[in-house]
Residue frames as a rotation matrix with the C-alpha (Angstrom) as fourth column:
UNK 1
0.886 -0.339 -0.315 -24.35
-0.401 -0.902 -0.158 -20.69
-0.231 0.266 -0.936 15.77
UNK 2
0.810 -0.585 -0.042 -21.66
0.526 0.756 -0.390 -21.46
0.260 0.294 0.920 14.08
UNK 3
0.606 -0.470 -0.642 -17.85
0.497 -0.407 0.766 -20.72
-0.622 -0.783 -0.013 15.71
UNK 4
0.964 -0.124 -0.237 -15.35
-0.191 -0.938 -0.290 -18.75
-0.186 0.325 -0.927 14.35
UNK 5
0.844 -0.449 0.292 -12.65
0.246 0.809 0.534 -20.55
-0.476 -0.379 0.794 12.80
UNK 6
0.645 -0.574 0.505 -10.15
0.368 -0.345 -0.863 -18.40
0.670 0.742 -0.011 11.16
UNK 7
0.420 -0.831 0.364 -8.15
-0.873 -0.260 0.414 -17.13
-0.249 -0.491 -0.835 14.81
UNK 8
0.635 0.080 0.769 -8.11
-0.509 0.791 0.338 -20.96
-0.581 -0.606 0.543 15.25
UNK 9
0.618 -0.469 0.631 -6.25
0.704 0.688 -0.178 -21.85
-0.350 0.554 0.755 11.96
UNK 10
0.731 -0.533 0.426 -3.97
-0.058 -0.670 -0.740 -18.64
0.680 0.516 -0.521 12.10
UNK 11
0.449 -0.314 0.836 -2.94
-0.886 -0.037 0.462 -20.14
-0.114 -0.949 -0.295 14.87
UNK 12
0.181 -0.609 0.773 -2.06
0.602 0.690 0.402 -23.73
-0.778 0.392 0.491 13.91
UNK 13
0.911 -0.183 0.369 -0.38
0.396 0.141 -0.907 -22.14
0.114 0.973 0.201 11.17
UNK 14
0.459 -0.736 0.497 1.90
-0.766 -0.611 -0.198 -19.62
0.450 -0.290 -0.845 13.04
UNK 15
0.595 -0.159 0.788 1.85
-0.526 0.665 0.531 -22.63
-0.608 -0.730 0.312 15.61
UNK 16
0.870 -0.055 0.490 3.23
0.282 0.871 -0.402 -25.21
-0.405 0.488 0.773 12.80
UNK 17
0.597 -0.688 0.413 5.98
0.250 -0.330 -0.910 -22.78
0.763 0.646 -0.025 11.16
UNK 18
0.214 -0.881 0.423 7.39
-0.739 -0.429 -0.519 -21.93
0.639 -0.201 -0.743 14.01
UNK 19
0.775 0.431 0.461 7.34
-0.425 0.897 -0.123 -25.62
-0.467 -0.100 0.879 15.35
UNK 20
0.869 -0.465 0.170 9.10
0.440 0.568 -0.696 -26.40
0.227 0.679 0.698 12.30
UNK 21
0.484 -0.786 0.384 11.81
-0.430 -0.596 -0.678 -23.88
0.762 0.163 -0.627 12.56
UNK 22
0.271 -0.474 0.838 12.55
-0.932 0.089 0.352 -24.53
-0.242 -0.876 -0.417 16.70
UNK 23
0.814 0.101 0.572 12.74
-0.126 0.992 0.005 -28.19
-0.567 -0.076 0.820 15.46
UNK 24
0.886 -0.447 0.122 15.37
0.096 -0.081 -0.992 -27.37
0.453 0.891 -0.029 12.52
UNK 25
0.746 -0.350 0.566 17.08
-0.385 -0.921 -0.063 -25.50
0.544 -0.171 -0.822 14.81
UNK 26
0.206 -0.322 0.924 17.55
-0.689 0.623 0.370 -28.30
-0.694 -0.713 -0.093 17.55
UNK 27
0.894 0.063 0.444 18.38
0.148 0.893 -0.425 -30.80
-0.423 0.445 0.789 15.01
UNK 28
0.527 -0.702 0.479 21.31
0.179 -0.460 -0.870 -28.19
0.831 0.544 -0.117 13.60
UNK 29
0.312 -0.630 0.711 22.90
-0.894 -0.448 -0.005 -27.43
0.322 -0.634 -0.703 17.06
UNK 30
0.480 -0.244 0.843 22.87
-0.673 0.515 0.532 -31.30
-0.563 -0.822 0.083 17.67
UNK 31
-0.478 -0.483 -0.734 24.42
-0.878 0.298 0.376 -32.12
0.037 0.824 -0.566 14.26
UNK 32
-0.521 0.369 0.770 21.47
0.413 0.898 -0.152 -34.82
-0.748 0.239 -0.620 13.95
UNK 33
0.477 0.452 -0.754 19.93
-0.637 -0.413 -0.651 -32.98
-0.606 0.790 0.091 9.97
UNK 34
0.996 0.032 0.080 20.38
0.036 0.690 -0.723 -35.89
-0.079 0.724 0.686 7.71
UNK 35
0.384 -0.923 -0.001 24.30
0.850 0.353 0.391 -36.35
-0.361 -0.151 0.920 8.69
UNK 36
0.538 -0.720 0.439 25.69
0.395 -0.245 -0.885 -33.07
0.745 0.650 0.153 7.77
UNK 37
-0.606 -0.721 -0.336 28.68
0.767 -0.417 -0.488 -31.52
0.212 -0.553 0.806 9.39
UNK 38
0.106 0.646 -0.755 27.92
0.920 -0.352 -0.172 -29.05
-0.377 -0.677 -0.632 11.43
UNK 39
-0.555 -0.671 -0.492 30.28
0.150 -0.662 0.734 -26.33
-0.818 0.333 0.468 9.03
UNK 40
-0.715 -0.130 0.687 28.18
0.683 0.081 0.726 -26.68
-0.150 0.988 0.030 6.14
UNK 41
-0.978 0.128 -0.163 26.39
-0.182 -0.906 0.382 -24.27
-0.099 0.403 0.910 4.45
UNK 42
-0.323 0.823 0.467 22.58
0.400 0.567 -0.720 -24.18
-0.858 -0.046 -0.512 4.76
UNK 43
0.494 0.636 -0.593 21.74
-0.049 -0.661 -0.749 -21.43
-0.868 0.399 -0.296 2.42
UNK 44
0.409 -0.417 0.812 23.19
0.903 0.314 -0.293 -21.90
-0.133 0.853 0.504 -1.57
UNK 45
-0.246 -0.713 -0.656 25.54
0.853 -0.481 0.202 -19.37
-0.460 -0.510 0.727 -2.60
UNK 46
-0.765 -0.014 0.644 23.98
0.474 -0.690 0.548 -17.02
0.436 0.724 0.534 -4.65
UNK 47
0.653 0.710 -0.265 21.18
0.475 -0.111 0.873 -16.80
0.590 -0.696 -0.410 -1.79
UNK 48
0.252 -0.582 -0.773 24.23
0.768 -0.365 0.526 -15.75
-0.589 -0.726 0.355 0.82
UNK 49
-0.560 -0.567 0.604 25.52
0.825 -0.451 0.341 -13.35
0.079 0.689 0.720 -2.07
UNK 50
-0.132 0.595 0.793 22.30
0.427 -0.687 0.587 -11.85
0.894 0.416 -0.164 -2.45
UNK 51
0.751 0.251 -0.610 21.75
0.658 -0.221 0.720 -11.74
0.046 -0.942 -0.331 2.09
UNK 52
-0.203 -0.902 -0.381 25.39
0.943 -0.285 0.172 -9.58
-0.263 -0.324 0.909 1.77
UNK 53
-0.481 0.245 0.841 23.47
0.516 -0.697 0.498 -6.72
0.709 0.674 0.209 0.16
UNK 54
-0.908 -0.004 -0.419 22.60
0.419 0.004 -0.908 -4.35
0.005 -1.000 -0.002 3.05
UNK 55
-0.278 0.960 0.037 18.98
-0.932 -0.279 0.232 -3.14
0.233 0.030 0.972 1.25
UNK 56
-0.055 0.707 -0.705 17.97
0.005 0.707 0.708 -6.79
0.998 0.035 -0.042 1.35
UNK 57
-0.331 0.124 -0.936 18.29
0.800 0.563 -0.208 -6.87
0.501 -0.817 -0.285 5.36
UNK 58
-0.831 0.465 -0.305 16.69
-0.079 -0.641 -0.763 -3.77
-0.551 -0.610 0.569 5.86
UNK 59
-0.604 0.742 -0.292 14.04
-0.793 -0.522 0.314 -5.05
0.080 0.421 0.904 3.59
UNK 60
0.063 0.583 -0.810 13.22
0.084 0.805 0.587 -7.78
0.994 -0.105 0.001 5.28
UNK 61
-0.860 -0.110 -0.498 13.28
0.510 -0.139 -0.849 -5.90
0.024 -0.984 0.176 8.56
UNK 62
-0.875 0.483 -0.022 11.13
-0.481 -0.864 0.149 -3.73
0.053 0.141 0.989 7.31
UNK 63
-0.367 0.809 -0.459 8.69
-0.514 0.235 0.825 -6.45
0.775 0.538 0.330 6.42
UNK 64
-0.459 -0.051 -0.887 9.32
0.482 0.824 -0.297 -8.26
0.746 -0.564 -0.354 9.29
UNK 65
-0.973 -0.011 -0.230 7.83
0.175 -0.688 -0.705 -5.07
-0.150 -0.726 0.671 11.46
UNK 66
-0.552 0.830 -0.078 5.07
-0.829 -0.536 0.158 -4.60
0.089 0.152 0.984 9.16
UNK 67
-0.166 0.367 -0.915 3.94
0.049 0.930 0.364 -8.55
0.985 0.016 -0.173 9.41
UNK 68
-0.857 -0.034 -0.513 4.64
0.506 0.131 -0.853 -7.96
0.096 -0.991 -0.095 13.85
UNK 69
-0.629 0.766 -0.132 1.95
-0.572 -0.571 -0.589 -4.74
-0.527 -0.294 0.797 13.76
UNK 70
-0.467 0.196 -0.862 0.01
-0.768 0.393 0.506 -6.65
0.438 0.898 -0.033 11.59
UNK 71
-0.374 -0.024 -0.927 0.02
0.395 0.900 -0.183 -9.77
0.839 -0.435 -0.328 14.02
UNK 72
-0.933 -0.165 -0.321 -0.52
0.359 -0.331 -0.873 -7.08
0.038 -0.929 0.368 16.89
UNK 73
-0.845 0.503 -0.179 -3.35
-0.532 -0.822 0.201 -5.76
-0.046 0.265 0.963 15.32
UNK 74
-0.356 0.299 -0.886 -5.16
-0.173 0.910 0.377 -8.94
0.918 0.288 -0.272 15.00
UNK 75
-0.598 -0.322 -0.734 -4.50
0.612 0.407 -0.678 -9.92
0.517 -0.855 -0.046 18.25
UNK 76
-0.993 0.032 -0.114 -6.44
0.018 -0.910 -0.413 -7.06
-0.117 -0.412 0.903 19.39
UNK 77
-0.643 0.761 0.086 -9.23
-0.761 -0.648 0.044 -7.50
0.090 -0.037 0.995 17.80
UNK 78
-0.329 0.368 -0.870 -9.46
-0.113 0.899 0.423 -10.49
0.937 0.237 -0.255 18.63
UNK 79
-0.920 0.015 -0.390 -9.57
0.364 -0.328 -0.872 -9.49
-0.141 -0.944 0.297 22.70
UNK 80
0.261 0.942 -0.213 -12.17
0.961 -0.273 -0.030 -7.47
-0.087 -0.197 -0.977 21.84
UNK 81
-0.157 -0.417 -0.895 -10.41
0.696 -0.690 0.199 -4.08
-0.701 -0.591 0.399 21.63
UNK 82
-0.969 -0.190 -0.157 -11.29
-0.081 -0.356 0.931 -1.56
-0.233 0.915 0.330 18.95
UNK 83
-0.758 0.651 0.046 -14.67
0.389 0.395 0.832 -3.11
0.523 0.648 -0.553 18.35
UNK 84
-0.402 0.804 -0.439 -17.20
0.422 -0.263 -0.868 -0.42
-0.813 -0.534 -0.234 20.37
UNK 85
-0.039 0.788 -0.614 -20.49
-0.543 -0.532 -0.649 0.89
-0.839 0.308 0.449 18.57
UNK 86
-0.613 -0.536 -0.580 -20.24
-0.759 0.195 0.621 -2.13
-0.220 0.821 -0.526 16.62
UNK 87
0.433 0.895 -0.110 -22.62
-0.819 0.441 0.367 -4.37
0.377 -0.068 0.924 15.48
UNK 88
-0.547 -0.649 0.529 -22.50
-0.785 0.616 -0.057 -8.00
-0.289 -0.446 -0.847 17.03
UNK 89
-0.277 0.374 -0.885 -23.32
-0.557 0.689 0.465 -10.88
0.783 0.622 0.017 14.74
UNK 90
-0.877 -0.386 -0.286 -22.77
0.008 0.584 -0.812 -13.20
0.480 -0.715 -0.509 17.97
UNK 91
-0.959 0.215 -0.182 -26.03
-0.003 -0.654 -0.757 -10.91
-0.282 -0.725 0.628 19.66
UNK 92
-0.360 0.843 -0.400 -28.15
-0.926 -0.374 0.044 -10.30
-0.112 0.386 0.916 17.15
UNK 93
-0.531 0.241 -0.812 -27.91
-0.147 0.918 0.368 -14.32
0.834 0.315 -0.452 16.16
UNK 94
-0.825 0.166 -0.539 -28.86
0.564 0.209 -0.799 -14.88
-0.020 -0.964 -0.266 20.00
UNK 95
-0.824 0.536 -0.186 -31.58
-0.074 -0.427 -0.901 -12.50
-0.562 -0.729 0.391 19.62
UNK 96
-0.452 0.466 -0.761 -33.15
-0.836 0.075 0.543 -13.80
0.310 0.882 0.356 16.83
UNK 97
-0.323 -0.150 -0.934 -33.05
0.081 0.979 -0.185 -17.51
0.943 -0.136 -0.304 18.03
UNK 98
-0.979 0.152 -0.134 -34.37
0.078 -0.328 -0.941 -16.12
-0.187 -0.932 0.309 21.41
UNK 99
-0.592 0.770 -0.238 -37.54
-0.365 -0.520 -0.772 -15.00
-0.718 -0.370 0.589 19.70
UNK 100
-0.954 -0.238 -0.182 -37.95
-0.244 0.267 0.932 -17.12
-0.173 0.934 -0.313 17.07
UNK 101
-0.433 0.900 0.050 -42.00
0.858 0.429 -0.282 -17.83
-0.275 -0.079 -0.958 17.85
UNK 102
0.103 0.598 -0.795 -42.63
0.039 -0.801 -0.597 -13.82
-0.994 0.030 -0.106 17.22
UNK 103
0.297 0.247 0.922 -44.10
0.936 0.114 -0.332 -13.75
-0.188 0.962 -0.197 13.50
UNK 104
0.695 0.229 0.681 -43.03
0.563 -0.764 -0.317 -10.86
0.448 0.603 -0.660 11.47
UNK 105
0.532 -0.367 -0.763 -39.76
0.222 -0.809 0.544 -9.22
-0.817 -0.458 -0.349 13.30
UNK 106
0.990 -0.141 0.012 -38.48
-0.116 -0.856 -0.504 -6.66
0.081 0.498 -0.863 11.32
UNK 107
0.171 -0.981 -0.094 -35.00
-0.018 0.092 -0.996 -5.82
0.985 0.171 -0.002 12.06
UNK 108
0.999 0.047 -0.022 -33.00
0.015 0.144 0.989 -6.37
0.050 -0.988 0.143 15.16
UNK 109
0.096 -0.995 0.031 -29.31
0.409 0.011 -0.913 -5.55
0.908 0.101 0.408 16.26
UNK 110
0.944 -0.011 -0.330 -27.26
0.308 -0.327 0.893 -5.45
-0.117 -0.945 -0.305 19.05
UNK 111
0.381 -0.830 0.406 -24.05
0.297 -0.306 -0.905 -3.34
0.875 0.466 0.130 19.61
UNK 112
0.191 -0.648 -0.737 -21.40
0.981 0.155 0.118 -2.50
0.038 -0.745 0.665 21.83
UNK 113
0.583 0.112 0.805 -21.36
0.305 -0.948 -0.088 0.79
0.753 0.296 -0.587 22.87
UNK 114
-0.520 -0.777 -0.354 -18.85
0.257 0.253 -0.933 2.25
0.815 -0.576 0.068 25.64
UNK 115
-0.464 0.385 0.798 -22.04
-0.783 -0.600 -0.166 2.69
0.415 -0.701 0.580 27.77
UNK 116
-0.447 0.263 0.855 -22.83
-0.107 0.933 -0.343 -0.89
-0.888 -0.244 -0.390 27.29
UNK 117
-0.787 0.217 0.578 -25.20
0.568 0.620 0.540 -2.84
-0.241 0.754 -0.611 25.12
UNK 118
-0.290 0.750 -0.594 -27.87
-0.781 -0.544 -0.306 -1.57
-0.553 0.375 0.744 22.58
UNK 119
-0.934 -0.069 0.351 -30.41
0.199 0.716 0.669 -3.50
-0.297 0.695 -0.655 21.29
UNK 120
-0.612 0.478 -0.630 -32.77
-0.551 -0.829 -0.094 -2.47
-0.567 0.290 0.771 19.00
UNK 121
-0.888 0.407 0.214 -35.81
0.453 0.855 0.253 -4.46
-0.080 0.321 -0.944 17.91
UNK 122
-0.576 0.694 -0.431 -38.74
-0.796 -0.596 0.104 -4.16
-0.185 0.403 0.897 15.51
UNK 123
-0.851 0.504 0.144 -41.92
0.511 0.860 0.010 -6.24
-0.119 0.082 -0.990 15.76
UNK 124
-0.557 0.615 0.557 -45.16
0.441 -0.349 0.827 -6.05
0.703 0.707 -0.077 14.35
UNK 125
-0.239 0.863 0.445 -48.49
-0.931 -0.334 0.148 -4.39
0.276 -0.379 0.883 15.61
UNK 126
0.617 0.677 -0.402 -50.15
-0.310 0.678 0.666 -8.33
0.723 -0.286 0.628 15.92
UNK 127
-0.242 -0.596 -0.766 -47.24
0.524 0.584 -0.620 -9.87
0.817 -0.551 0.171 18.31
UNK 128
0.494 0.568 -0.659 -47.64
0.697 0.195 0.690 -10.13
0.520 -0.800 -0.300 21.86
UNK 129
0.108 -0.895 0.432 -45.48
-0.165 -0.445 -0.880 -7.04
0.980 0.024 -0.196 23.25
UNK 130
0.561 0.146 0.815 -45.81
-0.671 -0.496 0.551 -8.15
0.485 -0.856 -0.180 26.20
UNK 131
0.850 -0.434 0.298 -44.63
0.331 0.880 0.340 -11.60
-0.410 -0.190 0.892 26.12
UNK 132
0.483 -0.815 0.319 -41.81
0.783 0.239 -0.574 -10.38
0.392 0.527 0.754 24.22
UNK 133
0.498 -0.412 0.763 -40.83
-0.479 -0.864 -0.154 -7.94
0.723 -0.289 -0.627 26.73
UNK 134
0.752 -0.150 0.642 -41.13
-0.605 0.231 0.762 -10.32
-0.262 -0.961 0.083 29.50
UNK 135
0.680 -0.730 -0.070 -38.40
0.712 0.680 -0.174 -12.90
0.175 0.068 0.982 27.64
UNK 136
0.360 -0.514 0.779 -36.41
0.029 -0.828 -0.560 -9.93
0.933 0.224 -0.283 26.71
UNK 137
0.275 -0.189 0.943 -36.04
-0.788 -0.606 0.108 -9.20
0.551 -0.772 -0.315 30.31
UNK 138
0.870 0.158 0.468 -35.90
-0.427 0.716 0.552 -12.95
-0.248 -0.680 0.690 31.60
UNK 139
0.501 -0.680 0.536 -33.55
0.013 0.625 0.781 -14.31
-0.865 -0.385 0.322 29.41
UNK 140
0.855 -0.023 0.518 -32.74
0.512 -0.125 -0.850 -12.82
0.084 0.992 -0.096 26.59
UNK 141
0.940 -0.261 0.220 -31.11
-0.255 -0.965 -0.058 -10.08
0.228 -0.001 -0.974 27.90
UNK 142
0.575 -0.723 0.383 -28.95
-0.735 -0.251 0.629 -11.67
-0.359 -0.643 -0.676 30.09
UNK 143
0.685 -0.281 0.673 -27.90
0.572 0.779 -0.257 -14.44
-0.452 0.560 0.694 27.53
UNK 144
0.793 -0.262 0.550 -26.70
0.347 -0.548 -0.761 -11.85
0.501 0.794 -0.344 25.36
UNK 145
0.549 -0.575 0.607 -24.78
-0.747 -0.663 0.048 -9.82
0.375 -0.480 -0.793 28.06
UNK 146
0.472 -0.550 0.689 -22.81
-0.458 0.515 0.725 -13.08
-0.753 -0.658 -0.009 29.35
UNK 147
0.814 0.145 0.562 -22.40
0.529 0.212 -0.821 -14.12
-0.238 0.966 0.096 25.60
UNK 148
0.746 -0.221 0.628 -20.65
-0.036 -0.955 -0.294 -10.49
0.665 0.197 -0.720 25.41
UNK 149
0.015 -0.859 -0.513 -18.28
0.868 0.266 -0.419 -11.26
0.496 -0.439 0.749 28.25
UNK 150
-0.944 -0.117 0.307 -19.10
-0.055 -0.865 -0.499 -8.07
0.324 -0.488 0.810 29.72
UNK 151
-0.274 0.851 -0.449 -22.05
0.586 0.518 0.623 -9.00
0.762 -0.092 -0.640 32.22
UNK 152
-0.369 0.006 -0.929 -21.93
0.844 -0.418 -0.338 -5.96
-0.390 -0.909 0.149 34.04
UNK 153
-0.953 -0.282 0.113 -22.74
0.298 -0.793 0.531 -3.77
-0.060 0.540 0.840 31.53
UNK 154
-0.492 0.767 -0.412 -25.59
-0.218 -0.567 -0.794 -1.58
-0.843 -0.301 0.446 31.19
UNK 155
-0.782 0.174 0.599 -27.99
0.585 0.538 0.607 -2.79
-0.216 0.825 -0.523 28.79
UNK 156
-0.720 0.671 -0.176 -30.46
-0.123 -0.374 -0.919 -0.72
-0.683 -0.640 0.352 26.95
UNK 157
-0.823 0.134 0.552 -33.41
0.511 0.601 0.615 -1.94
-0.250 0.788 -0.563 24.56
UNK 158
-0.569 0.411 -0.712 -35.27
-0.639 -0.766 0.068 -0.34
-0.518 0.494 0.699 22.04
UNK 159
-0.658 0.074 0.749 -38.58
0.578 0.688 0.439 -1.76
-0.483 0.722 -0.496 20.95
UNK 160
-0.893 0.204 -0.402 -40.12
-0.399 -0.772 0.495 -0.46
-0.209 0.603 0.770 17.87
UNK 161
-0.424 0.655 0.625 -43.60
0.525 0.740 -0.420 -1.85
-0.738 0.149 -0.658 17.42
UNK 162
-0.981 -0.071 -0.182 -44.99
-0.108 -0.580 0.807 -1.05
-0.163 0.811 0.562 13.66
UNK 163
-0.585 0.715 0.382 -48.35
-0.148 0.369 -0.917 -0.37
-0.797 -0.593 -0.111 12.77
C-alpha cells in the first residue's frame, strides 16, 4: 500500500517558509543580513506606500484568517475528525490483499461509521464461504480495526454470496 504523501510535503513546506522567515528574522535583530545597518529599509518604497493604505491590511488579514481555517481544517482531517460513514481506501486495500486467493470477489468496502466499522463483501456462489469467514474473523478483521486506530470498535460484516 502505498503511503500518503501530501500531509508530509505540506508540512516541509509550511516547515521550510517559516524556517526561512525565523532565520531572516534572527539575522535582522543581530545586524548579521549581508552588512546592512540595522535602520535600513527592507521593503522598497512604493511597497511601504502601498502597506499605508488601510484596505490593504485588512486585506491581508482577511486572507490571513481564511488561509488559518483553511490550515485548521486540514489538520482535522487529517486526525481523523469529520471522516464517519466514510469509505476507507486504507480498509478496503487491506481487505482485498487479505483475500486475494478468493476468485471472483465482487465488491468490497469498509467504512467508518459512529457505531464502528462496516464491511461489506461480495463473493461468488463457487468460493469457500467458509474459509473466508474463518480469515475474516482470524485476521482480517482485526488487521483492519488496528489499521483504523480505533481497535475497540464494534465491527460488523456483511457477506453477500451471489448465485
Amino acid at each position: 500500500m502505498r503511503q500518503y504523501a501530501g500531509n508530509r510535503i505540506g508540512l516541509a513546506v509550511v516547515g521550510g517558509t517559516l524556517l526561512g522567515l525565523g532565520a531572516y528574522a534572527w539575522l535582522r535583530g543581530h545586524d548579521r543580513f549581508f552588512d546592512l545597518p540595522a535602520t535600513a529599509k527592507v521593503l522598497p518604497a512604493q511597497v511601504r506606500r502601498t502597506l499605508d493604505e488601510p484596505w490593504t491590511l485588512w486585506s491581508l488579514a482577511l486572507g490571513l484568517v481564511l488561509l488559518s481555517l483553511l490550515s485548521l481544517r486540514w489538520l482535522l482531517l487529517s486526525l481523523g475528525w469529520g471522516r464517519r460513514r466514510v469509505p476507507n481506501g486504507t480498509g478496503t486495500a487491506m481487505l482485498f490483499v487479505g483475500l486475494k486467493n478468493v476468485e471472483g470477489l465482487g465488491r468490497a468496502h469498509v467504512r467508518v461509521g459512529e457505531d464502528g466499522l462496516r464491511i461489506g463483501l461480495t463473493c461468488p456462489a463457487a468460493a469457500d464461504v467458509g474459509a473466508v469467514v474463518s480469515k475474516l474473523d482470524q485476521e482480517i478483521v482485526g488487521r483492519i480495526r488496528r489499521e483504523i486506530r480505533n481497535d475497540d470498535a464494534g465491527t460488523v460484516v456483511r457477506l453477500h454470496v451471489r448465485r
